[in-house]
Biopython code that builds the backbone (N, CA, C, O; Angstrom):
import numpy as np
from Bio.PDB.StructureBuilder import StructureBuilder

atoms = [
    (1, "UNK", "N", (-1.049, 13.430, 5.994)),
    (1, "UNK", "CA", (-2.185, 12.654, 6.441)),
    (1, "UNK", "C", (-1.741, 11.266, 6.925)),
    (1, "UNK", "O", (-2.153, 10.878, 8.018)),
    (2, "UNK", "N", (-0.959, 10.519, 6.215)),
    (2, "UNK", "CA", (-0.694, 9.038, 6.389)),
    (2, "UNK", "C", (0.426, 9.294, 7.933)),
    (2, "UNK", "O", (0.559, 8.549, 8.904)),
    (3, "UNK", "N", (0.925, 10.308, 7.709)),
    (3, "UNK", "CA", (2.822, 10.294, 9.053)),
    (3, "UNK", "C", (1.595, 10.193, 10.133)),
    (3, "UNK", "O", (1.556, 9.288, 10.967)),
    (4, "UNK", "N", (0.638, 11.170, 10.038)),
    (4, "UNK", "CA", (-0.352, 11.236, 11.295)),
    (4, "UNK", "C", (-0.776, 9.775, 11.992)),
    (4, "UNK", "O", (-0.455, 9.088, 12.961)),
    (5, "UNK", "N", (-1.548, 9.754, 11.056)),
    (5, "UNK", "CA", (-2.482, 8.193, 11.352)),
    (5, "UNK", "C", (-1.590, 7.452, 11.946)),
    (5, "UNK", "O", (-1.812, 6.886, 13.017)),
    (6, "UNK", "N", (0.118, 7.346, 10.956)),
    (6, "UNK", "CA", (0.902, 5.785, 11.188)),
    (6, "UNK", "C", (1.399, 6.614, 12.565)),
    (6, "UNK", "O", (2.128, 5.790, 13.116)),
    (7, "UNK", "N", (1.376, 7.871, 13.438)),
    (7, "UNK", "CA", (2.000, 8.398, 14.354)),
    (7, "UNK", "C", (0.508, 8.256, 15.622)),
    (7, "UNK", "O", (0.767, 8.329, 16.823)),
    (8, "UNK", "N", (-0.558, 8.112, 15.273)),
    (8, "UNK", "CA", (-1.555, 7.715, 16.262)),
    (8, "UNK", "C", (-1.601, 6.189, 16.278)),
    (8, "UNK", "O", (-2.312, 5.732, 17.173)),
    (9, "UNK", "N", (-1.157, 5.534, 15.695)),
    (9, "UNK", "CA", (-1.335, 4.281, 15.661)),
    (9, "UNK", "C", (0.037, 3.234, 15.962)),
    (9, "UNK", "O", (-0.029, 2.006, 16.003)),
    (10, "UNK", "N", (1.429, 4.165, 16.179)),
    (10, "UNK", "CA", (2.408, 4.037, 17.299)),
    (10, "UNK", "C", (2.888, 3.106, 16.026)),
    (10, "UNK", "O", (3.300, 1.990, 16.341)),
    (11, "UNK", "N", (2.882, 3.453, 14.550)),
    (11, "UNK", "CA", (3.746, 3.053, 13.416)),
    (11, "UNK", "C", (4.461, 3.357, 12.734)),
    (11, "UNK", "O", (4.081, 3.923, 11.709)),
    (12, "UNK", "N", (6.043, 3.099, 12.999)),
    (12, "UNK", "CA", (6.785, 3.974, 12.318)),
    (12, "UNK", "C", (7.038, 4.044, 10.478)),
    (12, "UNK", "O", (7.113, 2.950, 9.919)),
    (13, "UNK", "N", (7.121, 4.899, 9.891)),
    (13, "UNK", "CA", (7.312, 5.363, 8.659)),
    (13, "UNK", "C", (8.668, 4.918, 8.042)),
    (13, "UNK", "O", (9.492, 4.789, 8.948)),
    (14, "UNK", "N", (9.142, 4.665, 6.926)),
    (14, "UNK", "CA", (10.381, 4.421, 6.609)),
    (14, "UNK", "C", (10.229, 4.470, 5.080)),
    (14, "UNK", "O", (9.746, 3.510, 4.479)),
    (15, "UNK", "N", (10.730, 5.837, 4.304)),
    (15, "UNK", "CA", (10.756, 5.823, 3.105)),
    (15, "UNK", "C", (11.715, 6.041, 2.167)),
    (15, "UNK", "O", (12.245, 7.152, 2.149)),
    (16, "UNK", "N", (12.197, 4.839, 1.032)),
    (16, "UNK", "CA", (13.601, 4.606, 0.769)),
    (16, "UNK", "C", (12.936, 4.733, -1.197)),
    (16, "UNK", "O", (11.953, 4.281, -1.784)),
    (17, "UNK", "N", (13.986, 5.488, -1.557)),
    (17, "UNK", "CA", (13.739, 6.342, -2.874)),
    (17, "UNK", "C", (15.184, 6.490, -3.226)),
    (17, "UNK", "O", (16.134, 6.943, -2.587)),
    (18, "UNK", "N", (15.047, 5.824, -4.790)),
    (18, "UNK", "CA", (16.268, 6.088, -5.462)),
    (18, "UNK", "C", (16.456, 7.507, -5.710)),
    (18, "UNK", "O", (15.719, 8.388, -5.266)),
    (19, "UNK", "N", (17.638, 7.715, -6.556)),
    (19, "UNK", "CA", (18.116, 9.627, -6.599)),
    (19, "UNK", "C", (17.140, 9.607, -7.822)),
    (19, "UNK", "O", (16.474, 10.634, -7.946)),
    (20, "UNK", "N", (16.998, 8.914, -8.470)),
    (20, "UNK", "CA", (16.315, 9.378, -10.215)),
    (20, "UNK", "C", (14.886, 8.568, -10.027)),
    (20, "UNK", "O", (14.791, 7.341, -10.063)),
    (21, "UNK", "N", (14.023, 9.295, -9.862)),
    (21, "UNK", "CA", (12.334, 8.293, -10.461)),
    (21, "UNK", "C", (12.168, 8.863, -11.532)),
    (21, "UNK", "O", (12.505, 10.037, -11.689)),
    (22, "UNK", "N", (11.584, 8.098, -12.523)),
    (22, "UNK", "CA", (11.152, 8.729, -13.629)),
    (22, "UNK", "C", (9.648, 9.083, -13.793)),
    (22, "UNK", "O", (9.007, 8.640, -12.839)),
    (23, "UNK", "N", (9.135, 9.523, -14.401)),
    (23, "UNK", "CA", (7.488, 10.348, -14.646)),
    (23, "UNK", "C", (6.923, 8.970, -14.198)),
    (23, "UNK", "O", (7.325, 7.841, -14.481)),
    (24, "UNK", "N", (6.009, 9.320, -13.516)),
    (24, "UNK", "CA", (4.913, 8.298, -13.107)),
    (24, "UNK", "C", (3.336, 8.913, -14.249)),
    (24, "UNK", "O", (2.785, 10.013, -14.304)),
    (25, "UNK", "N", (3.160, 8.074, -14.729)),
    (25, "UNK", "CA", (2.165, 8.377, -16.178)),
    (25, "UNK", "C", (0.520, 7.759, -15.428)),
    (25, "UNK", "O", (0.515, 6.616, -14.973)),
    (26, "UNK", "N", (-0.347, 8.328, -15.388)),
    (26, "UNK", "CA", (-1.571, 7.694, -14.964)),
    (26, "UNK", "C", (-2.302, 8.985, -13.842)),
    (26, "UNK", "O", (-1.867, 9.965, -13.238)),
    (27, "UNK", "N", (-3.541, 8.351, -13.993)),
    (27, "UNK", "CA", (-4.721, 9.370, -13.553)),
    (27, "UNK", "C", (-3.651, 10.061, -11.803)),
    (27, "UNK", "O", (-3.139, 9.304, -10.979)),
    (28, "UNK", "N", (-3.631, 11.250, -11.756)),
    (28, "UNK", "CA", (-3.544, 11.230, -10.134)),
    (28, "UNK", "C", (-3.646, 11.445, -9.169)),
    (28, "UNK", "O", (-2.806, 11.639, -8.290)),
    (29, "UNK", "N", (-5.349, 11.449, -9.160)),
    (29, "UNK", "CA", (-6.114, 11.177, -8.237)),
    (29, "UNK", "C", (-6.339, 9.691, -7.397)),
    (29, "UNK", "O", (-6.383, 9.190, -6.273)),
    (30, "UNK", "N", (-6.421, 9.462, -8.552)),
    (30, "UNK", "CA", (-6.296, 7.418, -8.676)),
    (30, "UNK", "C", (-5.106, 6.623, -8.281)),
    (30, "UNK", "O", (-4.960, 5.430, -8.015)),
    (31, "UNK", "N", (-4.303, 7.631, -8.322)),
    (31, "UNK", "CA", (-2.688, 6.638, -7.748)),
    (31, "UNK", "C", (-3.089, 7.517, -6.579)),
    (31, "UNK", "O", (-3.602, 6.900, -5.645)),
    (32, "UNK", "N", (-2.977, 8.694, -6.449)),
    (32, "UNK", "CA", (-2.980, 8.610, -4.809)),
    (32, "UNK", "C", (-3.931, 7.787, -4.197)),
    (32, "UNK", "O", (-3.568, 7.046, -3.284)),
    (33, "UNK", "N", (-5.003, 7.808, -4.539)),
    (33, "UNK", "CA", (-6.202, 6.914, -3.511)),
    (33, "UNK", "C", (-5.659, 5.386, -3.411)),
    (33, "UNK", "O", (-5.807, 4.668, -2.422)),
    (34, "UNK", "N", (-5.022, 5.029, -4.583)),
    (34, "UNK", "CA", (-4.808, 3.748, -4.602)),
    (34, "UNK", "C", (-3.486, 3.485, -3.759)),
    (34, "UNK", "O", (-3.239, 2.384, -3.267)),
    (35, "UNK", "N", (-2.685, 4.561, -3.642)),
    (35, "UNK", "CA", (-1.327, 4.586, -2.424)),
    (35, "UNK", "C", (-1.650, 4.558, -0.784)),
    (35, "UNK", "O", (-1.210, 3.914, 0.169)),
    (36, "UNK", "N", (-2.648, 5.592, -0.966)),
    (36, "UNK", "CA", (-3.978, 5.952, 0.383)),
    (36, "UNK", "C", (-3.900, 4.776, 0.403)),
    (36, "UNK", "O", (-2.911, 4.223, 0.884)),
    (37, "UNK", "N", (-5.078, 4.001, -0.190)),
    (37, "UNK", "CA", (-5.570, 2.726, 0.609)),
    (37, "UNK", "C", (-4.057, 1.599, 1.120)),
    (37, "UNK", "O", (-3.764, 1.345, 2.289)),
    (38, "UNK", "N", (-3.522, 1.236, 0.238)),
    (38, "UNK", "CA", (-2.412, 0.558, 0.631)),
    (38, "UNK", "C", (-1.660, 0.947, 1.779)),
    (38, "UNK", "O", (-1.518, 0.226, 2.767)),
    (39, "UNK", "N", (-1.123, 2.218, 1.630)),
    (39, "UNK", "CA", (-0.880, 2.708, 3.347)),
    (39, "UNK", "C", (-1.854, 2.482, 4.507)),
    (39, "UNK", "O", (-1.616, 2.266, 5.695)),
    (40, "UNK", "N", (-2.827, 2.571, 3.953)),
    (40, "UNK", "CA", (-4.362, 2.589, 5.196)),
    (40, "UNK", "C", (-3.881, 1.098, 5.698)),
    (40, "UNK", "O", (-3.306, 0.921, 6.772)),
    (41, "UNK", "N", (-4.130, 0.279, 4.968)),
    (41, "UNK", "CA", (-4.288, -1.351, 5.294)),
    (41, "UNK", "C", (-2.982, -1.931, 5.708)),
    (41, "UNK", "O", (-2.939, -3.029, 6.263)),
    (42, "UNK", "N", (-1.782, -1.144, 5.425)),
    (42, "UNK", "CA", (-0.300, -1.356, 6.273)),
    (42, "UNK", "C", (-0.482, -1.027, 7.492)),
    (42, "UNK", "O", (-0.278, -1.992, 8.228)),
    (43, "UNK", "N", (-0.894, 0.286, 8.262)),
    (43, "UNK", "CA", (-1.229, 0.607, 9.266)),
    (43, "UNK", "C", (-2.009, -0.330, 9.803)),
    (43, "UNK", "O", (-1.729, -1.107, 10.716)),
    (44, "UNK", "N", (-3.021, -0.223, 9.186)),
    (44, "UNK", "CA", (-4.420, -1.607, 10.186)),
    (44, "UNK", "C", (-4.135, -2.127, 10.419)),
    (44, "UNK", "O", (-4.569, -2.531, 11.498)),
    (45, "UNK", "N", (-2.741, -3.059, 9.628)),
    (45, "UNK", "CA", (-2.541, -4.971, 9.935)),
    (45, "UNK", "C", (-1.773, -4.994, 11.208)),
    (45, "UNK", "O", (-1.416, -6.028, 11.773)),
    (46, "UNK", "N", (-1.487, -3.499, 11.719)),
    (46, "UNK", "CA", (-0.488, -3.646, 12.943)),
    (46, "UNK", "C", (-1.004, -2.877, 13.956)),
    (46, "UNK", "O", (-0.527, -1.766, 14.183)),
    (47, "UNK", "N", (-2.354, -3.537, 14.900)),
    (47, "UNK", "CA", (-2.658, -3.042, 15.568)),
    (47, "UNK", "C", (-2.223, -2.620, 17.236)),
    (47, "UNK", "O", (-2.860, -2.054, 18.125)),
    (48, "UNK", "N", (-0.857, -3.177, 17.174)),
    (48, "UNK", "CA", (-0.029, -2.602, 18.280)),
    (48, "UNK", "C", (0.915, -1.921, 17.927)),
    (48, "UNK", "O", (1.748, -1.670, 18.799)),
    (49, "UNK", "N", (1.146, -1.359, 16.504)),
    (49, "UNK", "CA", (2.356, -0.618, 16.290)),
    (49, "UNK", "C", (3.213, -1.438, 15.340)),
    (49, "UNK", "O", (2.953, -2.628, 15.157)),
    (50, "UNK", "N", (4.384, -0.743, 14.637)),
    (50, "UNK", "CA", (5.399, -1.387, 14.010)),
    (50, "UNK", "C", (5.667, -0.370, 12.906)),
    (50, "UNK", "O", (5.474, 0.845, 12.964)),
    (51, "UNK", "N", (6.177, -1.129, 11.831)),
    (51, "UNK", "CA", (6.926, 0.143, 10.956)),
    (51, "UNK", "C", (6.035, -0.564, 9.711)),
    (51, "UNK", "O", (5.293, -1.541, 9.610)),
    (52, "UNK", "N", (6.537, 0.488, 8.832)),
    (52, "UNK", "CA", (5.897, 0.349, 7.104)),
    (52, "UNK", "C", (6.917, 1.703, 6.334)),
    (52, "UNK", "O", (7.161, 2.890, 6.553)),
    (53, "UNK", "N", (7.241, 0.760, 5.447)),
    (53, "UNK", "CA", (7.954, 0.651, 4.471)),
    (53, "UNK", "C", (7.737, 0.815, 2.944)),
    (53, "UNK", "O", (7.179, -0.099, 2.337)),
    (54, "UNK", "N", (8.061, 1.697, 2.426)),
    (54, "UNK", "CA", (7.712, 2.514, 1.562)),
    (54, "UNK", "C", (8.705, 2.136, 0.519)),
    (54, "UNK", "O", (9.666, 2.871, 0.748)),
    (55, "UNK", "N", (8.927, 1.547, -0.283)),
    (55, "UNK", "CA", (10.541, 1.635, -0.925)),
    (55, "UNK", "C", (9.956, 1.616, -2.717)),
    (55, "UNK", "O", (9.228, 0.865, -3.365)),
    (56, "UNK", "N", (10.596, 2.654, -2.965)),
    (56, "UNK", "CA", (10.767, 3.104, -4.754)),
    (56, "UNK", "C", (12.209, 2.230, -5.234)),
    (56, "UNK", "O", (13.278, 2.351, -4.636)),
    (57, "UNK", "N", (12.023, 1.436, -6.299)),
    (57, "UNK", "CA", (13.021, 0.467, -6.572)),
    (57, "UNK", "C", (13.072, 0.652, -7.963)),
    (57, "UNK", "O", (11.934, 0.616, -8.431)),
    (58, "UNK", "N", (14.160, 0.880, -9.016)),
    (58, "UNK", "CA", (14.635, 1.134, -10.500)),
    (58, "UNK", "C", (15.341, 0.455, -10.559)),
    (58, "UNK", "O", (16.136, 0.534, -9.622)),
    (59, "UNK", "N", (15.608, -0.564, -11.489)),
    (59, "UNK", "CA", (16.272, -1.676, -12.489)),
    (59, "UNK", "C", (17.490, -0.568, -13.263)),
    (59, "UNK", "O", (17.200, 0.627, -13.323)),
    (60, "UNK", "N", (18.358, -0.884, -13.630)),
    (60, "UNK", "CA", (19.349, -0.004, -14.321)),
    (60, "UNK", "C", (18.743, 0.344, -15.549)),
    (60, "UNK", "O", (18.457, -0.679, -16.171)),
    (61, "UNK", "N", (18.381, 1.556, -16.248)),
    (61, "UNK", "CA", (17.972, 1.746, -17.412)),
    (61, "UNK", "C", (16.746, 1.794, -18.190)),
    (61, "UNK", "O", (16.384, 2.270, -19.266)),
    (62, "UNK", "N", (16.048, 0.858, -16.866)),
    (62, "UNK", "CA", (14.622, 0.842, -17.012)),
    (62, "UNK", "C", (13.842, 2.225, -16.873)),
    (62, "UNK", "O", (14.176, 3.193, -16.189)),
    (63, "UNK", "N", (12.649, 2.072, -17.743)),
    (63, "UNK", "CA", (11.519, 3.186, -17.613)),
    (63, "UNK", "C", (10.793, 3.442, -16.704)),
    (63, "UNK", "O", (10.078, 4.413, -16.453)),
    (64, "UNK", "N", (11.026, 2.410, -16.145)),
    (64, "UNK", "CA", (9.337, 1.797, -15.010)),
    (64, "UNK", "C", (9.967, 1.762, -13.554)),
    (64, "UNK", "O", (11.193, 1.651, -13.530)),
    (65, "UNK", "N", (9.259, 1.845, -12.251)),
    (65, "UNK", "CA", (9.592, 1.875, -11.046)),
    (65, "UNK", "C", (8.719, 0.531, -10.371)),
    (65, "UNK", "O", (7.600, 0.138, -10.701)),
    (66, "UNK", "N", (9.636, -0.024, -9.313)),
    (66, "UNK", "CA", (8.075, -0.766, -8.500)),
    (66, "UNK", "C", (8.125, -0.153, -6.971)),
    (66, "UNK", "O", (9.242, 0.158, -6.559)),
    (67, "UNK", "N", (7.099, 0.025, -6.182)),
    (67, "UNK", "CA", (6.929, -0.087, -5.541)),
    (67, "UNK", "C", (6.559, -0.659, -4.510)),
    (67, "UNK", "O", (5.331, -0.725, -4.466)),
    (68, "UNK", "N", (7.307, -1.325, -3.232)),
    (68, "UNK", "CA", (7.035, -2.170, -2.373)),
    (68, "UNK", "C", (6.347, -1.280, -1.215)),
    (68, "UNK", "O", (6.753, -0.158, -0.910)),
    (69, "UNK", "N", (5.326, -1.886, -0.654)),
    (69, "UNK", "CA", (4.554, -1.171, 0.605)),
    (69, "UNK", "C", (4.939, -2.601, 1.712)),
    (69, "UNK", "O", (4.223, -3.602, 1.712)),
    (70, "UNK", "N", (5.950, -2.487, 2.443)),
    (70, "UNK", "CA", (6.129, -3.628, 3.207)),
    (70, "UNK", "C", (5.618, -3.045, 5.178)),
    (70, "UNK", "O", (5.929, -2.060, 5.847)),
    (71, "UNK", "N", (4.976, -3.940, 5.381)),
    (71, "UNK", "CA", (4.468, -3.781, 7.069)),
    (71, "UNK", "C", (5.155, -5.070, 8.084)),
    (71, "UNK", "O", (5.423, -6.119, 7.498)),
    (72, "UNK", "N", (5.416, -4.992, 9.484)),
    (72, "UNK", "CA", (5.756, -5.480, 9.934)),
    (72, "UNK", "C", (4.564, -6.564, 10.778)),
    (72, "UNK", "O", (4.654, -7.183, 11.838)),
    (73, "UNK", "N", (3.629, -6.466, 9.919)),
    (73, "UNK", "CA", (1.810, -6.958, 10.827)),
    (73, "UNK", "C", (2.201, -8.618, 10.587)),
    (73, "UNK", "O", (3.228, -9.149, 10.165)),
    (74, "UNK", "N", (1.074, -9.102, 10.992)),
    (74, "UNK", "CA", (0.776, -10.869, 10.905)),
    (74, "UNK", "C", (1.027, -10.797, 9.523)),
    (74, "UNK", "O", (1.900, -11.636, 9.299)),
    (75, "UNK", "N", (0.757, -10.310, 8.634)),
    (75, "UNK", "CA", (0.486, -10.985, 6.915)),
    (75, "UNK", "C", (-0.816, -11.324, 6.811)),
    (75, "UNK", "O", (-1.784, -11.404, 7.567)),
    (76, "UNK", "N", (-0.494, -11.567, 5.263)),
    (76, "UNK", "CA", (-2.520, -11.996, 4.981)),
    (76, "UNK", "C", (-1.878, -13.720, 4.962)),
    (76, "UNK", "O", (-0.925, -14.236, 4.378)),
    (77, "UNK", "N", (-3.173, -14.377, 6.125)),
    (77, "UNK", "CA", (-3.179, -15.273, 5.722)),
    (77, "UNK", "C", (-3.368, -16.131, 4.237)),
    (77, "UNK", "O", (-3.870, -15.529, 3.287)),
    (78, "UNK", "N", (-2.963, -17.493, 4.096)),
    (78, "UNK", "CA", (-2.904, -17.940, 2.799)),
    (78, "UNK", "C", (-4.220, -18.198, 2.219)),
    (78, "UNK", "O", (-4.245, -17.891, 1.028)),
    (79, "UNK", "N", (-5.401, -18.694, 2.699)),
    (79, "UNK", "CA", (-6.469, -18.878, 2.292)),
    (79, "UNK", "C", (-7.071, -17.345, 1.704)),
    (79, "UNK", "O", (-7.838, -17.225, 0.749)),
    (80, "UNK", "N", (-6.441, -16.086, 2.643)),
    (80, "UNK", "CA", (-7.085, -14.431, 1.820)),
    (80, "UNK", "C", (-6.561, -14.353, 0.416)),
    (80, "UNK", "O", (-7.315, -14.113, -0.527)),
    (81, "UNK", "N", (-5.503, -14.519, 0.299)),
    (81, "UNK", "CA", (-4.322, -13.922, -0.541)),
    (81, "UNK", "C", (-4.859, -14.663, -1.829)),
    (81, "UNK", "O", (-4.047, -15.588, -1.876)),
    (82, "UNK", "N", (-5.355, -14.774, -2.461)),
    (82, "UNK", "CA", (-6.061, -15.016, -3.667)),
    (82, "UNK", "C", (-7.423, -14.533, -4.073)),
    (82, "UNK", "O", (-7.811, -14.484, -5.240)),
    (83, "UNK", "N", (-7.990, -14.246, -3.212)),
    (83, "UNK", "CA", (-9.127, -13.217, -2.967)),
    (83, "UNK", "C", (-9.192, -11.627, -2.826)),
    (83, "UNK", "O", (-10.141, -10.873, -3.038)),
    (84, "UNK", "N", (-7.829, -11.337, -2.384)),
    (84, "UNK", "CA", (-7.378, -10.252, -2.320)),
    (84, "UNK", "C", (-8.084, -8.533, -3.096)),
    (84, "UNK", "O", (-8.395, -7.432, -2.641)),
    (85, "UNK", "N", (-8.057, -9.249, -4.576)),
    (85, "UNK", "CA", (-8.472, -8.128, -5.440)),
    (85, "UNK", "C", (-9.783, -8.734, -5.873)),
    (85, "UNK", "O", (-9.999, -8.568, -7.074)),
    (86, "UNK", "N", (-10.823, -9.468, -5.138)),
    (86, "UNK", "CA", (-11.882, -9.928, -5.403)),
    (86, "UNK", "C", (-12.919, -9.137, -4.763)),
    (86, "UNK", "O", (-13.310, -9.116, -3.596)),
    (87, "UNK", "N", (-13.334, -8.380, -5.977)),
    (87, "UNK", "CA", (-14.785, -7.189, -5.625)),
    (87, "UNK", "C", (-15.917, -8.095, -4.509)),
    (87, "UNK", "O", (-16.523, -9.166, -4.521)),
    (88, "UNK", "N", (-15.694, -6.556, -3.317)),
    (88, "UNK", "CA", (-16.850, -6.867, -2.222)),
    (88, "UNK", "C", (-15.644, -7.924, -0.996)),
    (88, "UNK", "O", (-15.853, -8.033, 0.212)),
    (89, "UNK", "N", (-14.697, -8.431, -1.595)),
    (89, "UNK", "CA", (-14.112, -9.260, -0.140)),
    (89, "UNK", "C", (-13.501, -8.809, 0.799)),
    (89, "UNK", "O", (-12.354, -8.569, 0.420)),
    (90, "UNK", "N", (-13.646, -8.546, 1.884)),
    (90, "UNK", "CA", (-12.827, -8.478, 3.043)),
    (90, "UNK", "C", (-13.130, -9.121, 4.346)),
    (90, "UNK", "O", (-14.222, -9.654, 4.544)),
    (91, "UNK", "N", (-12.106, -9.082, 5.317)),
    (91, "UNK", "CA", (-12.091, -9.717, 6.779)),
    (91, "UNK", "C", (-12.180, -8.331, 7.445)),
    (91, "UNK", "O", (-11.865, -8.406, 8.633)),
    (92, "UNK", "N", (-12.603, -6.755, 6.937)),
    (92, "UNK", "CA", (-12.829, -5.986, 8.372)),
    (92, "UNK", "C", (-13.651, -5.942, 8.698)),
    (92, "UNK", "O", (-14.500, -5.955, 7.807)),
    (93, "UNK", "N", (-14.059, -5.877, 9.758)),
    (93, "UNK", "CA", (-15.545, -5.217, 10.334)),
    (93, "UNK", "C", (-16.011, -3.931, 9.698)),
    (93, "UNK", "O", (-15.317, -2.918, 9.782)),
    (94, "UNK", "N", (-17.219, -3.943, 9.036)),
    (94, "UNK", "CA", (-17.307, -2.600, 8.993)),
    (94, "UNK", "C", (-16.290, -2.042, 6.738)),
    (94, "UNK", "O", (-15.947, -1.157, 5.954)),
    (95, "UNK", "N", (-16.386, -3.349, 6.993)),
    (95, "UNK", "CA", (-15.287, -2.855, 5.622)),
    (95, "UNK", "C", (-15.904, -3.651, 4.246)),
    (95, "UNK", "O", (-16.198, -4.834, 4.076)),
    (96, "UNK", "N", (-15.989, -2.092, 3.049)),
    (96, "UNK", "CA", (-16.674, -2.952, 2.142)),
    (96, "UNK", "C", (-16.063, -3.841, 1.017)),
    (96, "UNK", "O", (-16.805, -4.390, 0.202)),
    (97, "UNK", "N", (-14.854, -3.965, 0.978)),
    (97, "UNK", "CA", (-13.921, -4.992, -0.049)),
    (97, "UNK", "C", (-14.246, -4.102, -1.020)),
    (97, "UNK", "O", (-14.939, -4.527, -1.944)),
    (98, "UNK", "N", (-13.823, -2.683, -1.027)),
    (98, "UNK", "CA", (-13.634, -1.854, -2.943)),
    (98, "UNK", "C", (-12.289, -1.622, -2.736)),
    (98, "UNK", "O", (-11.610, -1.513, -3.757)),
    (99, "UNK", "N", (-11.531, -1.482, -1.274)),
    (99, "UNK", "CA", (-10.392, -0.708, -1.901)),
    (99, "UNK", "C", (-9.113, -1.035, -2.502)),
    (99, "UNK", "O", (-8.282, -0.133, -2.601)),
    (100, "UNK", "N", (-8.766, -2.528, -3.031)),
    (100, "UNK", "CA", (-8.149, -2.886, -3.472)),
    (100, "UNK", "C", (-8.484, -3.081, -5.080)),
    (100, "UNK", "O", (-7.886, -2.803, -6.119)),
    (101, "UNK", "N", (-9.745, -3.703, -4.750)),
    (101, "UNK", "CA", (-10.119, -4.124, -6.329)),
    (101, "UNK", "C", (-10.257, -2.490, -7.234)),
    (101, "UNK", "O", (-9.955, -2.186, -8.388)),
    (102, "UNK", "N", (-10.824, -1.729, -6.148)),
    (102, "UNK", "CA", (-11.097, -0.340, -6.829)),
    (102, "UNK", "C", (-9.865, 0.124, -7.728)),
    (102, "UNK", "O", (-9.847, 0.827, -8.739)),
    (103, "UNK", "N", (-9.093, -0.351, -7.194)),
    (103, "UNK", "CA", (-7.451, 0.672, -7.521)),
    (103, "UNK", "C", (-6.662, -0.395, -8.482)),
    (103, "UNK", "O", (-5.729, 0.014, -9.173)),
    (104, "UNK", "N", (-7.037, -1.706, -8.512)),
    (104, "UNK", "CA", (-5.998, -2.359, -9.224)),
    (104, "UNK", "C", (-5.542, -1.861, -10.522)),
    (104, "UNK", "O", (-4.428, -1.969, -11.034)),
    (105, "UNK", "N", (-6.748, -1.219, -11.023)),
    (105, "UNK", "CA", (-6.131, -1.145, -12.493)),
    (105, "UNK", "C", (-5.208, 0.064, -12.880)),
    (105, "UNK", "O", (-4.697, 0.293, -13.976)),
    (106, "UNK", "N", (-5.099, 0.959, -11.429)),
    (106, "UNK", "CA", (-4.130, 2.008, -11.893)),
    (106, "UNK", "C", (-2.636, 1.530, -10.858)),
    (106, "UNK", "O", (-1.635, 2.246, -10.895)),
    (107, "UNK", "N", (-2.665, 0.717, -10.299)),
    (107, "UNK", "CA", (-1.594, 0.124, -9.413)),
    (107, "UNK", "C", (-0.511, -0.445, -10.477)),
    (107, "UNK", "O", (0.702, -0.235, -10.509)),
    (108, "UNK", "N", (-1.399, -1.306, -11.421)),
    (108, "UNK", "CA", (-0.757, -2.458, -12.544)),
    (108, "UNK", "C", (-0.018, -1.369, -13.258)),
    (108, "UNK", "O", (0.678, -1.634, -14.238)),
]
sb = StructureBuilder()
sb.init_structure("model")
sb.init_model(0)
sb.init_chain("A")
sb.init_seg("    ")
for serial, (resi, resn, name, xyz) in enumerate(atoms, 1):
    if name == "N":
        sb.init_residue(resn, " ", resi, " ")
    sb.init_atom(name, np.array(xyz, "f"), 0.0, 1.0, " ", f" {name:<3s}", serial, name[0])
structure = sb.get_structure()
C-alpha cells in the first residue's frame, strides 16, 4: 500500500534494518495504523517527490529498537513542532489533527 502511494507521488522508498530486531510487543493493529499514518505524512510533506526513509536502529544488547521515519520535505516548521501531538491540530486542508495524537501512545 505505502511503495504505491510513495510510487504515485514520485517518492522514493529506502528501508535500512539491522540483521536481528527483536519482538516488537504492543497492539498490532495500532502500530500499523500508527506506522500508516507516519508514512502517510512523509509522503505529503513532499509534494514534488523525494525519498523517505525508514531506518530500524539497535543499541548493542539492547531490548528495544527505534525507529526513524526521515523525509526529504520542507520540515515542520518551528512554531508546529510543539503542537504536533496536540488533539484536533493540524495545517491540512481537509485534515482532522487525530493522526498523530491518536497513535502516540502505542509509538512511545
Amino acid at each position: 500500500m505505502i511503495s504505491a502511494y510513495a510510487k504515485l507521488n514520485k517518492v522514493q522508498l529506502e528501508f535500512r534494518c539491522p540483521e536481528v530486531v527483536p519482538p516488537v510487543w504492543g497492539d498490532e493493529d495500532q502500530l500499523i495504523h500508527a506506522f500508516l499514518n507516519l508514512f502517510l505524512n512523509g509522503i505529503q510533506a513532499m509534494p514534488s517527490g523525494g525519498k523517505l526513509l525508514i531506518e530500524l536502529a539497535r543499541k548493542s544488547g539492547a531490548r528495544y529498537i527505534h525507529i526513524f521515519v526521515t523525509d526529504s520535505g520542507v520540515g515542520i516548521p518551528l512554531e508546529h513542532r510543539d503542537r504536533l501531538f496536540d488533539m484536533f491540530f493540524t495545517t491540512k486542508t481537509g485534515g482532522t489533527g487525530l493522526g498523530l495524537p491518536a497513535n502516540l501512545p502505542e509509538v512511545r
